[in-house]
VOTIMI-564429 format. One line per field, with one value per residue (C-alpha): residue number from 1; x, y negated, z negated. Coordinates in steps of 0.1 Angstrom, whole numbers, padded with zeros to 4 digits, always signed. Layout:
# residues N
pos = (NUM  ...)
u = (X  ...)
v = (Y  ...)
w = (Z  ...)
END
This chain:
# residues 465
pos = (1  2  3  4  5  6  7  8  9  10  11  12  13  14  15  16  17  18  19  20  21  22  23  24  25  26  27  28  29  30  31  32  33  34  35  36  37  38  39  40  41  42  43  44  45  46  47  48  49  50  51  52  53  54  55  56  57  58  59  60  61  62  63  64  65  66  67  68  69  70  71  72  73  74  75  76  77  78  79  80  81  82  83  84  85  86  87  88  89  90  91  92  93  94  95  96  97  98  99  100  101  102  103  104  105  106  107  108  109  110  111  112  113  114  115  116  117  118  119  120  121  122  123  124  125  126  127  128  129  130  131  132  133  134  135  136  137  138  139  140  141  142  143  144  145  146  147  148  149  150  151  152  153  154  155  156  157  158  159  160  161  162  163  164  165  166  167  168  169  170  171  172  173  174  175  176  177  178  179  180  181  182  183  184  185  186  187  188  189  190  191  192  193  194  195  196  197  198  199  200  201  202  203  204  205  206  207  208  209  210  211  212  213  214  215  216  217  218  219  220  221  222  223  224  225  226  227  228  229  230  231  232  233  234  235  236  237  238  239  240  241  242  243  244  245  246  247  248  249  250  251  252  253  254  255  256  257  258  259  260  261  262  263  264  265  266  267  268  269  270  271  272  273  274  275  276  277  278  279  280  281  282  283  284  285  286  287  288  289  290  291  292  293  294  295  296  297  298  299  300  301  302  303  304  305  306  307  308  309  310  311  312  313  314  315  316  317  318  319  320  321  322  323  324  325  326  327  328  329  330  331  332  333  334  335  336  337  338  339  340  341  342  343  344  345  346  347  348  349  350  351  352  353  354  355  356  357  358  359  360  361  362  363  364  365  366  367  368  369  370  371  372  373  374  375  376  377  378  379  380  381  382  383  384  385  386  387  388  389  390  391  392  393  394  395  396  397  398  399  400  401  402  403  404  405  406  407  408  409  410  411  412  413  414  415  416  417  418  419  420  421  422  423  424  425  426  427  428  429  430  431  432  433  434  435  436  437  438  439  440  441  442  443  444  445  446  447  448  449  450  451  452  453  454  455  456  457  458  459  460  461  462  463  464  465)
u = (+0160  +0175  +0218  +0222  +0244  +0256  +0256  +0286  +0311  +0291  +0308  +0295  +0318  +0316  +0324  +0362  +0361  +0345  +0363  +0394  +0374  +0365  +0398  +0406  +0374  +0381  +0415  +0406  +0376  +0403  +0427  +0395  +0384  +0412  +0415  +0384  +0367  +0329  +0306  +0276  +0261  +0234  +0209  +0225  +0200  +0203  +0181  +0195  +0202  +0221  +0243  +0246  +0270  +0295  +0319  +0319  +0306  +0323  +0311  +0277  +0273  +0289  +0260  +0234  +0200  +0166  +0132  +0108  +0077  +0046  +0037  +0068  +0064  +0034  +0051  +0077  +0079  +0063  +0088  +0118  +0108  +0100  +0136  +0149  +0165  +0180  +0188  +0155  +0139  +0155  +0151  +0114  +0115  +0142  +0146  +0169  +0202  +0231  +0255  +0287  +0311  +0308  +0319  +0289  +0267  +0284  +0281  +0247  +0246  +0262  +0247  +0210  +0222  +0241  +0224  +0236  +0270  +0298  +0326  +0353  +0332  +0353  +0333  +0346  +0319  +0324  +0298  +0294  +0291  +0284  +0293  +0282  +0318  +0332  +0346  +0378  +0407  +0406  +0372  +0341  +0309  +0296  +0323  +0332  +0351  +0361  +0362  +0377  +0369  +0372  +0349  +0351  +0386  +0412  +0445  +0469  +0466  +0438  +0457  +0488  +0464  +0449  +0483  +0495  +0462  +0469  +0504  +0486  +0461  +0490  +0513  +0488  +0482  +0513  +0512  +0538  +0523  +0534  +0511  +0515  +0506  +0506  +0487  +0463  +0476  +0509  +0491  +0473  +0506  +0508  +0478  +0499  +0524  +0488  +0478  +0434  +0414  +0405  +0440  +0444  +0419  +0429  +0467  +0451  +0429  +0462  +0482  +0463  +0467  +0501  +0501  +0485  +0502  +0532  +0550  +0552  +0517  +0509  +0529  +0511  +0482  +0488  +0497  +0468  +0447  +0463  +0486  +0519  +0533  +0528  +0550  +0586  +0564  +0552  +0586  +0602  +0574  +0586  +0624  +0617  +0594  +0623  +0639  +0635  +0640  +0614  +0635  +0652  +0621  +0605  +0637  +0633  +0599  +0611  +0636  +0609  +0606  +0572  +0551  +0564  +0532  +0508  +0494  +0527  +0537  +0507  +0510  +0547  +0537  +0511  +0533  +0557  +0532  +0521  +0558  +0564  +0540  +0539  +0580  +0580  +0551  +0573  +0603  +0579  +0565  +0575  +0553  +0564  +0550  +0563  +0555  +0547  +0538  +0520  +0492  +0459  +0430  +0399  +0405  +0370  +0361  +0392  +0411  +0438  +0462  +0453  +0464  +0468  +0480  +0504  +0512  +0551  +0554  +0579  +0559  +0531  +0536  +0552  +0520  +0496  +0482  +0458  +0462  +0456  +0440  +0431  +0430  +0413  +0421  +0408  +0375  +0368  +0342  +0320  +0294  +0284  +0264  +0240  +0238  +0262  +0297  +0325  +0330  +0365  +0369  +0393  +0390  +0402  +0394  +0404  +0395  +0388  +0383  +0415  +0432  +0421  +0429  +0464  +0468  +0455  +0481  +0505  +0495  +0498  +0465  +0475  +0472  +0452  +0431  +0405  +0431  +0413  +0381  +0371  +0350  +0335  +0333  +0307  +0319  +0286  +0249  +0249  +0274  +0254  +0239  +0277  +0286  +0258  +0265  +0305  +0304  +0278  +0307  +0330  +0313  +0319  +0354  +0378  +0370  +0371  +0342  +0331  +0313  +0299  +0296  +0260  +0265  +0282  +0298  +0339  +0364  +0384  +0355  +0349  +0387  +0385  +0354  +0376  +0410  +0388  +0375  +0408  +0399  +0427  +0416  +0390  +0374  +0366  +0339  +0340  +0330  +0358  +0356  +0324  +0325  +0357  +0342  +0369  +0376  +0403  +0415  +0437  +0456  +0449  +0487  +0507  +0485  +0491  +0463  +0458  +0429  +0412  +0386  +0354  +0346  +0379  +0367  +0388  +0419  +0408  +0407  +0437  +0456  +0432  +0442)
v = (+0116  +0129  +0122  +0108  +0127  +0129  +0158  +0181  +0166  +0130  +0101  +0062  +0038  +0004  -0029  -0025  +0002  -0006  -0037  -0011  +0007  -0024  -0035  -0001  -0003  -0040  -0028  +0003  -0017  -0042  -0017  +0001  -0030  -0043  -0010  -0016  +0006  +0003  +0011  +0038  +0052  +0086  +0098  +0112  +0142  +0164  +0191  +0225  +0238  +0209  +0216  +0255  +0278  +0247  +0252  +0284  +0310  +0296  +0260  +0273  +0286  +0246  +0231  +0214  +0225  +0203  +0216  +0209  +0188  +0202  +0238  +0249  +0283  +0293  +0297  +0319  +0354  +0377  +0407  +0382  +0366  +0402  +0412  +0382  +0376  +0339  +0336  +0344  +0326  +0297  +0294  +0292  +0266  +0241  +0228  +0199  +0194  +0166  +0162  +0182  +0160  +0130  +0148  +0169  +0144  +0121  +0151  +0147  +0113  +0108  +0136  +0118  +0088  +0093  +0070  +0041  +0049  +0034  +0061  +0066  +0062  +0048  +0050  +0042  +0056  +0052  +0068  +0100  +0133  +0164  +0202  +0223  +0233  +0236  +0206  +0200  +0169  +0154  +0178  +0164  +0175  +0138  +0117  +0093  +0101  +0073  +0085  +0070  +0091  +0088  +0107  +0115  +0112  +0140  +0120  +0123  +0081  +0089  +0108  +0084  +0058  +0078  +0085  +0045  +0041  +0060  +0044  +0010  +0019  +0032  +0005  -0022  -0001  +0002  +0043  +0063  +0092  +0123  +0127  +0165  +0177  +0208  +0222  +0249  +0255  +0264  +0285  +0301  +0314  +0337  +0359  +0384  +0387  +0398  +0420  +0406  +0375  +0388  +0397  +0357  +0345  +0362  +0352  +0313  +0316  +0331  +0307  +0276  +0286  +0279  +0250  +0265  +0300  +0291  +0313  +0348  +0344  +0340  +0374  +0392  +0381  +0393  +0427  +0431  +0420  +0445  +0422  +0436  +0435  +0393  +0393  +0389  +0358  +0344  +0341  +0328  +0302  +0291  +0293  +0267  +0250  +0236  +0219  +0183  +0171  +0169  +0171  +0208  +0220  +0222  +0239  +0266  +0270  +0275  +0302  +0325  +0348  +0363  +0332  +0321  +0314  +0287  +0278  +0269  +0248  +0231  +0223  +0209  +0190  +0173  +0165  +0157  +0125  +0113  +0112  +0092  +0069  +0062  +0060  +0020  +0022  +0053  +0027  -0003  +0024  +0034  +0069  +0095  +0120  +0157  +0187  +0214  +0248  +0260  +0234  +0249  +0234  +0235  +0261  +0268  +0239  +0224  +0229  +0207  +0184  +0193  +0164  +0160  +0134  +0141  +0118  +0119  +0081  +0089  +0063  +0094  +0109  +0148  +0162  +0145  +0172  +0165  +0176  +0165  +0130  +0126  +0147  +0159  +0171  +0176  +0196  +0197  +0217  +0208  +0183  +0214  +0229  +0200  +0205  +0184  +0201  +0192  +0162  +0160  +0142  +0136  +0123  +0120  +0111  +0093  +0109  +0076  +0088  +0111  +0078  +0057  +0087  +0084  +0049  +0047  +0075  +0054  +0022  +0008  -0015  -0048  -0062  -0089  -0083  -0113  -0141  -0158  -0166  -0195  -0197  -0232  -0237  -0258  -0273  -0293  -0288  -0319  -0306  -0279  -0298  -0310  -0275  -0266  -0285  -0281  -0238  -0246  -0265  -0242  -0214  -0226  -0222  -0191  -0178  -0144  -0154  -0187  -0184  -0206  -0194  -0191  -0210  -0246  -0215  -0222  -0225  -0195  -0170  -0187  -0180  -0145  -0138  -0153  -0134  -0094  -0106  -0112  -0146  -0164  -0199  -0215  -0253  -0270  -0295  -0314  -0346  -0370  -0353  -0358  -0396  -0398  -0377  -0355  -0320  -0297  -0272  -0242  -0220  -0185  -0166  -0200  -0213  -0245  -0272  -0302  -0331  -0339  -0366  -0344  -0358  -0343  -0311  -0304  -0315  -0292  -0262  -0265  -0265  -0236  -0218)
w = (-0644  -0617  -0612  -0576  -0552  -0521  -0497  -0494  -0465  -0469  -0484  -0488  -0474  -0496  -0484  -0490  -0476  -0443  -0439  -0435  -0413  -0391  -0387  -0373  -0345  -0339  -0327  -0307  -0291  -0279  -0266  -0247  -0234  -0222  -0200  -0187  -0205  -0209  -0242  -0246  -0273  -0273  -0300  -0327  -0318  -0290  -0275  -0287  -0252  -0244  -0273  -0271  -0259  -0251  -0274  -0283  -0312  -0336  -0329  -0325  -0358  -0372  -0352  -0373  -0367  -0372  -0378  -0355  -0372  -0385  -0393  -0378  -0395  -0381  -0344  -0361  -0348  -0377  -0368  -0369  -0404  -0418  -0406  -0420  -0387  -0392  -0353  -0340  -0368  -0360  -0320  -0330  -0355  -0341  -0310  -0316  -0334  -0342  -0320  -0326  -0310  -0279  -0248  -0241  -0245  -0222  -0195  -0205  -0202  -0173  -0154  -0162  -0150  -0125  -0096  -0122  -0124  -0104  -0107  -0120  -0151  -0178  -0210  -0249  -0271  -0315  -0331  -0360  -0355  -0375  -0381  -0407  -0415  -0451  -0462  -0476  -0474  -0441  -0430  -0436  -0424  -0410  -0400  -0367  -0332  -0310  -0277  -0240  -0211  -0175  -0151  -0115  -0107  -0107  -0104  -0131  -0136  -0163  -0181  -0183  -0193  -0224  -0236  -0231  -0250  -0280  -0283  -0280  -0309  -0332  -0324  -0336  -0366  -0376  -0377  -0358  -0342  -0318  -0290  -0278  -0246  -0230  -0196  -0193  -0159  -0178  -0204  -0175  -0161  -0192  -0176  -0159  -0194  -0210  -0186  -0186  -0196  -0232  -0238  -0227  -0248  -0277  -0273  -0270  -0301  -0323  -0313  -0317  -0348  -0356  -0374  -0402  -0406  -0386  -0361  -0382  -0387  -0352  -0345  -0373  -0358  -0323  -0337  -0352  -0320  -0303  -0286  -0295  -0262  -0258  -0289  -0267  -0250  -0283  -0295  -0263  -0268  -0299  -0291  -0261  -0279  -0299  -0267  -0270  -0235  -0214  -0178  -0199  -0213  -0175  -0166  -0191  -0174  -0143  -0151  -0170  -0146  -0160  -0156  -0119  -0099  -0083  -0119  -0138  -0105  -0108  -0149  -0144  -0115  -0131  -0168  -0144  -0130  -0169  -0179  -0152  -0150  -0190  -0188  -0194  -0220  -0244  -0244  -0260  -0284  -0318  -0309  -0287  -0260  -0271  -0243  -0268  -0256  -0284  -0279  -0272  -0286  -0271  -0242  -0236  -0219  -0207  -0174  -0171  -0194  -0236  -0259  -0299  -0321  -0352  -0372  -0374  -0403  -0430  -0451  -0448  -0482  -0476  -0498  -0474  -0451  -0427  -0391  -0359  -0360  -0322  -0289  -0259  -0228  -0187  -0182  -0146  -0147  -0179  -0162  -0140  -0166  -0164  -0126  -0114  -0098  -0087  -0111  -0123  -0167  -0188  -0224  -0257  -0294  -0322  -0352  -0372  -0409  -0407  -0393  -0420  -0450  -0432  -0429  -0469  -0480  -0470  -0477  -0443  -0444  -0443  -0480  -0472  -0442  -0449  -0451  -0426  -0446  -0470  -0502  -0507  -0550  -0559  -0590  -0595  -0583  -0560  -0541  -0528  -0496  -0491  -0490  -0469  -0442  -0442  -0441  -0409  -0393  -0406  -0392  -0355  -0359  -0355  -0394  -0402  -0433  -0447  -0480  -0504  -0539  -0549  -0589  -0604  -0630  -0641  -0610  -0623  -0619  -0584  -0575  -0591  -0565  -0540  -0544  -0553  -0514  -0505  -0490  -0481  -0487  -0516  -0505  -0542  -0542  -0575  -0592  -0582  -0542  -0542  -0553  -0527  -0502  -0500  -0504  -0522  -0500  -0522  -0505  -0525  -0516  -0521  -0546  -0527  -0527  -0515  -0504  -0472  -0463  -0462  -0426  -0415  -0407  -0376  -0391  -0422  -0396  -0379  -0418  -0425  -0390)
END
């Protein structure tokens, strides 16, 4: 018989388990909404070409590949399979894939449909995504983004909203968080320093990296790409990285002479407008916004602001290491690829099972997240149709859950049923409230209880409420 497993990078997510999960959506869906944010969703498969050569090499080889249906072999190139060449192989036998993340598809998306759109388009999409990338804590290989994007505007508003969103989110859930910025314009301003554009790319790809091997691993990294030269910037990058203050950390900009050009003017001047317009919202926060120079992710695509999110909780526990558990950035330019230019997007992500290992590791779920819900305990089989017709008025209400136990078994296993569920209330239909036509109403965290006419169903909800 054969031991059931799951796939490498999969997991199950039980009813506990989701319920944690739901509270986290429910909360991000409010926030979203509340901006005026709309929700899509697109096929977990894409057309290969639609998911190609958008986010690089690397994320080309993580993208999951489907076979096409049938005899797929037989349309196989003979030289290709005789030379075992897997790329050519594979163009033949697969045109379609899972999605890799949610922003290209939304180009996708929004380039189709385009004629239905009222812009700005402001979209809030929650849905999984895969890469075929070797799993380890806080990597899996399917797992959920929940992204807000807004397309077709270019003012700097958007991108003070999606920062007052993330400190929204991680308010309500309790989690402190840094969200890091940076500019590509500013990063741009390194060009001259590095003398072409592969000099620039490869100084961007080493020191993205810097979170994992730190700053001496950065430099040894640049030496070894032949970069040697950037290594006086890299470590006045680091040095000013440490500055705190926003207002001091522009002025250290300002003084490198190297970097002095249209570019950097434009980065500053645009941090300059988020700062400023999500002022009020950092005071009201328990998060922070933290300009960090050596942000930057996802280059390849964007053009403007980069964001991440850190967590920065001491409840965290120091041995939990996870990374980045949202970000995003501007790309200008990434709906043109579907044939549509000049259409200026910014978006970020919430990496929602990275947010939930964090908010577990540190035991910041609220401990009873179902309090609002009600078993009915049938203590007797006549009560049944009593029971029926109360959890159908019950049900009308404001209830998170009303239940009614499915067995006349002993009140305690009832009440066990009840408190595993976390329920925060248990109705008990017995004998003598059946004859008095009342009801016991026990309150499961007090241990409380007491009786209510069984017609008194309002009254009995504004107790429960």
């Amino acid at each position: 018989m054969e031991k059931p497993s799951l796939p490498s990078g999969t997991r199950d997510y039980g009813v506990d388990m989701m319920s944690k999960r739901r509270f986290i959506l429910n909360i991000m869906e409010q926030v979203f909404r509340s901006h005026g944010f709309g929700q899509i969703e697109t096929p977990a498969l894409e057309n290969l070409r639609t998911l190609q050569g958008k986010y690089g090499d690397e994320g080309d080889q993580l993208l999951f590949k489907v076979l096409n249906s049938g005899d797929f072999l037989s349309k196989a190139p003979d030289d290709a399979l005789a030379a075992k060449d897997s790329k050519l192989v594979v163009s033949s036998i697969s045109d379609r894939g899972l999605r890799y993340d949610l922003t290209v598809p939304l180009a996708r998306h929004v380039v189709m449909n385009r004629d239905k759109i009222t812009f700005p388009f402001k979209r809030f999409q929650m849905q999984p995504v895969w890469r075929a990338d070797r799993p380890q804590k806080g990597r899996y290989r399917e797992f959920w983004q929940c992204d807000i994007d807004v397309v077709g505007s270019n003012s700097t508003v958007s991108e003070a909203e999606l920062v007052e969103m993330y400190l929204e989110v991680f308010d309500k859930l309790n989690l402190n968080v840094a969200v890091r910025i940076n500019h590509r314009g500013i990063l741009d301003a390194f060009l001259p320093i590095l003398g072409s554009q592969e000099n620039w790319n490869s100084f961007m790809v080493a020191i993205d990296k810097f979170d994992k091997i730190g700053q001496d691993g950065v430099a040894k990294e640049l030496t070894e790409r032949g970069l040697s030269h950037s290594l006086d910037a890299w470590n006045w990058i680091c040095e000013t990285a440490q500055i705190n203050d926003f207002n001091e950390l522009v002025s250290a900009l300002e003084k490198y002479e190297p970097i002095q050009n249209d570019s950097l003017q434009k980065g500053i001047a645009d941090l300059k407008s988020v700062y400023s317009l999500v002022e009020g919202a950092l005071k009201e926060s328990k998060s922070i916004l933290q300009f960090d120079l050596r942000l930057a992710r996802g280059l390849s695509y964007y053009t403007g602001c980069v964001f991440e999110v850190v967590t920065i909780d001491e409840r965290i526990p120091q041995d939990f290491k996870i990374g980045s558990i949202g970000g995003g950035g501007r790309y200008d330019n990434l709906t043109g690829v579907f044939g549509l230019k000049d259409v200026s997007g910014v978006g970020v992500s919430f990496g929602l099972d990275r947010i939930y290992d964090t908010l577990e590791a540190g035991n910041l779920f609220p401990e009873n997240h179902q309090l609002n819900g009600v078993l009915i305990c049938c203590m007797d089989e006549t009560a049944f149709p009593i029971a029926a017709n109360l959890a159908r008025n019950l049900r009308n209400s404001e209830l998170d859950s009303v239940e009614i136990y499915p067995g006349a078994v002993k009140l305690k296993k009832q009440l066990d049923y009840a408190n595993a569920k976390h329920f925060g209330w248990a109705i008990i239909l017995g004998e003598n409230e059946i004859q008095n036509g009342q009801v016991t109403l026990k309150n499961l965290i007090t241990g409380e209880q007491s009786t209510a006419g069984n017609s008194a169903v309002q009254a009995l909800l504004t107790k429960i409420q």
